[in-house]
N, C-alpha and C positions, 0 to 999 in steps of 0.2 A: 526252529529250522529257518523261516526267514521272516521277516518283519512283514507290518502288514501291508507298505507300499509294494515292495516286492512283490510279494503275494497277488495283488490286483494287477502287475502286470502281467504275470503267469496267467493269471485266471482267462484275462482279455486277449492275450497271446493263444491257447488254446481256444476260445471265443471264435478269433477272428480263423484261424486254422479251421476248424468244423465249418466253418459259413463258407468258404473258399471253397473246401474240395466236395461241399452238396452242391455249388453253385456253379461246378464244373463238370462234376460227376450226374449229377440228377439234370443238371442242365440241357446235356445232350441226350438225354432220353425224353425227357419232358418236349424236345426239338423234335427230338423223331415223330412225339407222337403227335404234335403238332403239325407236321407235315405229311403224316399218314391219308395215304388217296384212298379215296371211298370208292373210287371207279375201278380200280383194277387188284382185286384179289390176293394175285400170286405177292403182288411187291409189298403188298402189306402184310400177309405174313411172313416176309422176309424182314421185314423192318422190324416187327415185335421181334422176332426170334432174335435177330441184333443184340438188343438190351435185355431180354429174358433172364440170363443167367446175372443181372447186374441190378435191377431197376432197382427193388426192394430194398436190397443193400444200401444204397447208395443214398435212400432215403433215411440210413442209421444216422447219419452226418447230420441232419437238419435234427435231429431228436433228442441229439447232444447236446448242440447250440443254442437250443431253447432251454436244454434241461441245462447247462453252466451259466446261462442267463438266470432262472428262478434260484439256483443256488446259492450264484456266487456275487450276484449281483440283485437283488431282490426287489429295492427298490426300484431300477429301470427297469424291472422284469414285468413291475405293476402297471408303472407310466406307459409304457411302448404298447402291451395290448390293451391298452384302457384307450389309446389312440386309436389303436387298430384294430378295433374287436371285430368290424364287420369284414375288412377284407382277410382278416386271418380267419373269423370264420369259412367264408369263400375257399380259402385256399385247404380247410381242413376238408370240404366236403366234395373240393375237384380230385384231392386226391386218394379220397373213398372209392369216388365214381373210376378213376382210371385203375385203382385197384380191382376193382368188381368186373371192370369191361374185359382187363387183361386175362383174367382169368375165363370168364362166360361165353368170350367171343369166340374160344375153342372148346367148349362142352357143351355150351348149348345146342340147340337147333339148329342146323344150316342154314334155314332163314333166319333166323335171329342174328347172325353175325353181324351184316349191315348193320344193324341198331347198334350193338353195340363195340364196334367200331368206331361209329360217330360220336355214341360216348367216351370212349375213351379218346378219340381225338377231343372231345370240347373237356372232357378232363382235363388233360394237358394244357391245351391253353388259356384256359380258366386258372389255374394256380401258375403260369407263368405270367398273365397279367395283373391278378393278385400280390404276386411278389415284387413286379414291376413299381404298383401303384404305393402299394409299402414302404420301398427303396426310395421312389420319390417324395413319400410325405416324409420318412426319417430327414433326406436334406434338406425338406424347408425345415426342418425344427417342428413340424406337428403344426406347423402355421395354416390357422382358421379363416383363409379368405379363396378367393375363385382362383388367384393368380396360382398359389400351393396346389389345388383341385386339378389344373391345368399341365402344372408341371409333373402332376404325378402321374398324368393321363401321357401325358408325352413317356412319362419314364416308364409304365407297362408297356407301352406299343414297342419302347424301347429294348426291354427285357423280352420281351417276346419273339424278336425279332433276332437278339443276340441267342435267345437257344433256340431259334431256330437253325442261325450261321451253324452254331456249334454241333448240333444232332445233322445235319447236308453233312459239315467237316467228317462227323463219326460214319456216316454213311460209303463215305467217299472212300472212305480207310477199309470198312468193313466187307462191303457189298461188291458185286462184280455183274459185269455185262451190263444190262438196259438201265436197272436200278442206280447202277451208279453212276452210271451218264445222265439220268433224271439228280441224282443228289448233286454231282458238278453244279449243274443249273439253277438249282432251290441255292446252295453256297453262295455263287456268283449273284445270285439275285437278292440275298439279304444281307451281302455289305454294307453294299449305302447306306439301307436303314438303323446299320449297327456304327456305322460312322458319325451320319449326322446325330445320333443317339447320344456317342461318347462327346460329341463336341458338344452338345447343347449341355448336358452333363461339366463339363470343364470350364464354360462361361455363367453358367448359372449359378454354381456353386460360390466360386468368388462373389460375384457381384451380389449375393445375397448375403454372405456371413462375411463382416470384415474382417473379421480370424484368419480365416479360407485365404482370402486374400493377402494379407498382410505373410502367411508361411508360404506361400507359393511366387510372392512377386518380392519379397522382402531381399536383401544383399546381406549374405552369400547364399542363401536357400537358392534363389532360382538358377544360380549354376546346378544345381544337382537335381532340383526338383523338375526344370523347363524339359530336358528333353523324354521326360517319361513318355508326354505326350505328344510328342515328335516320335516317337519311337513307336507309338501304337497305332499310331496313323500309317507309317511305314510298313507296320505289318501286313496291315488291313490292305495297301497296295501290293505287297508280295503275293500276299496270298491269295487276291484276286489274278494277279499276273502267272501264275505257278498253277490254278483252276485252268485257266485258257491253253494250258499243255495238257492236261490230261484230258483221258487216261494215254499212259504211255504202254510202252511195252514190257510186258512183264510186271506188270502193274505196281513200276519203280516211282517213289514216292511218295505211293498212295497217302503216306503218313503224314506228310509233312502237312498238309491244312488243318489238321486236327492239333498236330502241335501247335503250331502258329496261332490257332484260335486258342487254346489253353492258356497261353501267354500272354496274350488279351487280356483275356478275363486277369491273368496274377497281376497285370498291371494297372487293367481299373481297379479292381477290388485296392491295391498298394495305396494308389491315387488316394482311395477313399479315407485309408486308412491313415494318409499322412495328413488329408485336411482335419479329421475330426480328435484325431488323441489329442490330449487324453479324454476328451470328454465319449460319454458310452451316449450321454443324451444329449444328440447338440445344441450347444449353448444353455442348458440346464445343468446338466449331474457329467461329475468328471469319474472314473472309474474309480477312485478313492471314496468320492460324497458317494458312492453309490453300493462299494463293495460289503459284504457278511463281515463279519466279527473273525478275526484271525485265527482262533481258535477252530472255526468251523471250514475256513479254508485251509488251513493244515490237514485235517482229516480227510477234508475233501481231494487234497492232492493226491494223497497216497492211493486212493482210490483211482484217480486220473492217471497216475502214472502206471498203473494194471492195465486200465481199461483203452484206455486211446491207443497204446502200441500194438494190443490185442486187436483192436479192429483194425488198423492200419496194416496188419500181416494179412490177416483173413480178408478183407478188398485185393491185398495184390494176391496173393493167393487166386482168388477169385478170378480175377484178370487174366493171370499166365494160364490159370489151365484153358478157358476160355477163348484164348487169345485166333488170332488168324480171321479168315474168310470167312462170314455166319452160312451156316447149315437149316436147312428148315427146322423148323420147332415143332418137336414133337411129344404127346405127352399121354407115359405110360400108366 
């Protein structure tokens, strides 16, 4: 059906697909519950009911992307958690705890809720800086010295920070009255942190991999590649500019911050994806050294091509009926 170069680009092309839409879909929920107030009751169940109908799902995208990593690429599948054993365990056990909280903090006890609330908030940003910190050691290459330790601390605050923008964004959209004039403000306030984030992101990346460098500042790449981020920067000022009108009337627009942050994120994630192909491990294994036997990604396709458009119906699906102003969360 196709050779086995081909084959690995498919594989990584689905790969990077699944990592995108957990990293946008689970991102703003992971935000929400990240910015979940422990002081006032009502907006926090407003906030969970939000993502209620979405969260779970949303977490099907990251389950893929790990599981097309062990299949289709095995050998990075071994190197990447043999790097990162300990924060992917982190991130397996924050997102146990937000599971467990989401559900207990409305069946348990009245008093209980508090507690686990606050669980499920340090759920949440426990596996957003988990992934942060991951994201940063993948771009030093797995590099063993403090500077790497450093950068990957900057990259969790950083990733923390971005789903937070993005769950204010989703709130913004969702929520109405006091809530979403409190989400206006959590938005507006974690720009900066998501700017200076992408920028240190943009300088550090070159100047550690002379790869990086060489496809982004080389002639004629940096005609097409320079203004990606010019263009995200730009966003990042719209969308703070476009926060400072709302809410309007008739609560016109509401949408637009969430798009505008969705856009973001396709553009870093793009970013990411034009410094490092073909390599799956940077500077180590390119997604050929690293790919399954062709045979086994043939079979594996046919399977992907069932199963990915199956979930991508059933999320929107999800979404439309869902869709609109959230309602309290109620459970029969």
């Amino acid at each position: 059906m196709f050779d086995a170069d081909t084959l690995a680009v498919i594989f990584i092309a689905l790969m990077g697909l699944s990592v995108i839409l957990y990293a946008v879909l689970d991102g703003y929920d992971l935000g929400v519950g990240i910015l979940l107030p422990l002081d006032h009751d009502q907006h926090s169940d407003r906030m969970v009911a939000s993502i209620g109908p979405f969260w779970d799902a949303n977490e099907t995208w990251l389950v893929l992307a790990v599981g097309l990593l062990l299949i289709a690429f095995p050998t990075a599948h071994s190197l990447v958690f043999r790097e990162l054993y300990m924060p992917t365990a982190i991130l397996l056990i924050s997102l146990v705890l937000r599971g467990v909280a989401f559900d207990f903090r409305a069946k348990a006890p009245f008093s209980h809720k508090p507690t686990w609330n606050r669980v499920f908030k340090i759920g949440s940003l426990l596996a957003a800086l988990s992934q942060g910190y991951m994201l940063g050691m993948y771009v030093m290459g797995f590099e063993d010295s403090w500077t790497a330790v450093a950068f990957s601390i900057l990259s969790a605050l950083g990733v923390a920070a971005a789903y937070s923008f993005i769950g204010a964004c989703w709130l913004v959209m969702k929520a109405e009255g006091e809530l979403q004039k409190k989400a206006i403000i959590w938005a507006k306030n974690s720009i900066g942190i998501c700017m200076a984030g992408t920028i240190a992101v943009s300088l550090v990346n070159p100047w550690i991999n002379p790869d990086v460098y060489e496809r982004w500042l080389s002639w004629p790449n940096v005609l097409w590649l320079a203004p990606l981020p010019a263009l995200c920067m730009a966003l990042f000022i719209v969308n703070y500019l476009f926060l400072k009108k709302l809410p309007q009337d008739n609560d016109r627009g509401c949408w637009v911050p969430f798009v505008s942050a969705v856009v973001i994120f396709l553009l870093c994630f793009f970013g990411l994806g034009v410094s490092f192909f073909p390599y799956i491990v940077p500077g180590q294994l390119t997604i050929w050294d690293a790919a399954a036997a062709p045979e086994s990604l043939t079979i594996i396709l046919w399977g992907a091509i069932i199963v990915v458009p199956v979930i991508i119906c059933y999320t929107a699906f999800a979404y439309r009926v869902f869709w609109g102003k959230v309602d309290d969360l109620k459970y029969y």
